[in-house]
C-alpha positions as CSV (number, residue, x, y, z in Angstrom):
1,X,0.0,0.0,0.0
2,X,1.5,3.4,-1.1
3,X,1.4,4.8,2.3
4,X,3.0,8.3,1.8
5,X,-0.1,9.4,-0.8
6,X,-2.5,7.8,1.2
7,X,-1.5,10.1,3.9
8,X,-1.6,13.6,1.5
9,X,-4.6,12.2,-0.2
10,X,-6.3,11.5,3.6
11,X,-4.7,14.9,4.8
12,X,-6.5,16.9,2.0
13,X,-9.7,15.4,3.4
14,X,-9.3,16.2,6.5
15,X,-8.6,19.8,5.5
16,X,-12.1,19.6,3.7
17,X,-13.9,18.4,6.1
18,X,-12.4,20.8,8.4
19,X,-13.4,23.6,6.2
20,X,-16.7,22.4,5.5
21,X,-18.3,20.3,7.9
22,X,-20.2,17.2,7.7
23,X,-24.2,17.2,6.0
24,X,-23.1,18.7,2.3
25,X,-24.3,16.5,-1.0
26,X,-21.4,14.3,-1.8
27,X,-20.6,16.2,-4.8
28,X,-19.6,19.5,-3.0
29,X,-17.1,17.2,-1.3
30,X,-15.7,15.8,-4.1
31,X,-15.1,19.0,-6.2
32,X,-14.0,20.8,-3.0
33,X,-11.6,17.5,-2.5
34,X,-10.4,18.4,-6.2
35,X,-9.6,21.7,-5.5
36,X,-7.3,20.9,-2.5
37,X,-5.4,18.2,-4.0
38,X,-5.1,20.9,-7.2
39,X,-3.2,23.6,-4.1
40,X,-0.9,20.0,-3.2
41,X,-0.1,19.9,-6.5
42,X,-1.3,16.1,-6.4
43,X,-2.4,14.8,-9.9
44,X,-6.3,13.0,-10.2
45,X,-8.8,12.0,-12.7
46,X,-12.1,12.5,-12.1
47,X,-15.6,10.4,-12.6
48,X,-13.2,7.6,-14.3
49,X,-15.3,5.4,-16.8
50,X,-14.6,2.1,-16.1
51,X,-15.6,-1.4,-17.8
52,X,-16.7,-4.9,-16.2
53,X,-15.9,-7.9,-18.0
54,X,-18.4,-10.7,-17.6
55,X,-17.4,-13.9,-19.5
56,X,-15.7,-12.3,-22.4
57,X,-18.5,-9.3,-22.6
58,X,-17.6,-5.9,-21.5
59,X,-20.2,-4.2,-20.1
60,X,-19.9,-0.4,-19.7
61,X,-21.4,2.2,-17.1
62,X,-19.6,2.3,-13.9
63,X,-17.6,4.7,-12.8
64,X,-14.8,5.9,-10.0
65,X,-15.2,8.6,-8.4
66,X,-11.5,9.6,-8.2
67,X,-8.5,8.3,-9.6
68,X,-5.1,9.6,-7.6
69,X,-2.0,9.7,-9.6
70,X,-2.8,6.5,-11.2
71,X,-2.5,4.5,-8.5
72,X,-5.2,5.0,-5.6
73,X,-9.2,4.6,-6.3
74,X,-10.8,6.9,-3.9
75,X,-14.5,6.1,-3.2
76,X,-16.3,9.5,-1.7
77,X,-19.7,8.9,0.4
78,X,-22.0,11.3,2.4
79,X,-24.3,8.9,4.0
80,X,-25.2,8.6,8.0
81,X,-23.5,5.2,8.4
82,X,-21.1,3.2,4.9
83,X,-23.1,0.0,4.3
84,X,-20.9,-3.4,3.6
85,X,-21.9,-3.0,0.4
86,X,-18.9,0.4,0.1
87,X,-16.2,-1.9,0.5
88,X,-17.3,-4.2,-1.6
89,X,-17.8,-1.8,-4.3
90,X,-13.9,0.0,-3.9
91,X,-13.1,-3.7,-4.0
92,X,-14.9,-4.1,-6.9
93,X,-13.0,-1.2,-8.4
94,X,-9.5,-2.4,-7.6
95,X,-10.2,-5.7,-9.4
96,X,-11.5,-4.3,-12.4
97,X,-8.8,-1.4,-12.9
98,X,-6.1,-3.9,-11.4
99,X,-4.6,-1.0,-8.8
100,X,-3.8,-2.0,-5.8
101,X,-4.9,0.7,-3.1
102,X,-8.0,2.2,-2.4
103,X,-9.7,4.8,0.0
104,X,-13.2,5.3,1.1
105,X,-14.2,8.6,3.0
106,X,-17.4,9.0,4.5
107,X,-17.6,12.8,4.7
108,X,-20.8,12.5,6.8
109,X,-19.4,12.3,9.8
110,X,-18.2,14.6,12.8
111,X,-14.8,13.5,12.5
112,X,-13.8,12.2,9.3
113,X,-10.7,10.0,10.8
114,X,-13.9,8.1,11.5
115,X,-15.1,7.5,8.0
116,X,-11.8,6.7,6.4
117,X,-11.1,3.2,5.4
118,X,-7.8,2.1,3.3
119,X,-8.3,-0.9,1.4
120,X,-5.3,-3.1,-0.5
121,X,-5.3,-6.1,-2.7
């Protein structure tokens, strides 16, 4: 696990949530977590178009919320309480993209240390 952008990419987070507070629509997170890791100079795709292979068909329509310097998926949520089904999905993500590291933040929450999970294949 890349340890040393997991920590920026978490640290940006925190500095969101900070700013902003818990109970915003997941997308104000996301762009405002965009704009902080554009100030930290850290590189990201956004809304990644992904494919699933399912015995030899591709099917397309999933996407990732944020892709960090090519190398860690990072799943946003602003719900009450992450159902099991979060992980699976960032799970999900890894397998299909073949990275190896993966992030999911819960924003909802009064302290986002809380709501951050790292995840590795």
């Amino acid at each position: 696990m890349n340890y040393e952008l997991t920590n920026k990419i978490i640290g940006a987070a925190i500095e969101v949530h900070r700013a902003l507070g818990p109970g915003l629509l997941e997308i104000i997170y996301e762009k405002a977590l965009c704009y902080e890791l554009d100030l930290r100079h850290i590189s990201y795709e956004e809304q990644v178009k992904i494919d699933v292979v399912y015995k030899g068909k591709t099917i397309h329509g999933q996407r990732i919320d944020l892709i960090i310097e090519d190398s860690v998926i990072l799943e946003l949520k602003a719900i009450n309480k992450l159902p099991a089904i979060a992980l699976s999905q960032v799970l999900s993500y890894l397998k299909a993209t073949g990275l190896k590291t993966g992030l999911l933040i819960n924003f909802n929450e009064k302290t986002l240390s809380s709501g951050i999970k790292r995840i590795s294949m």
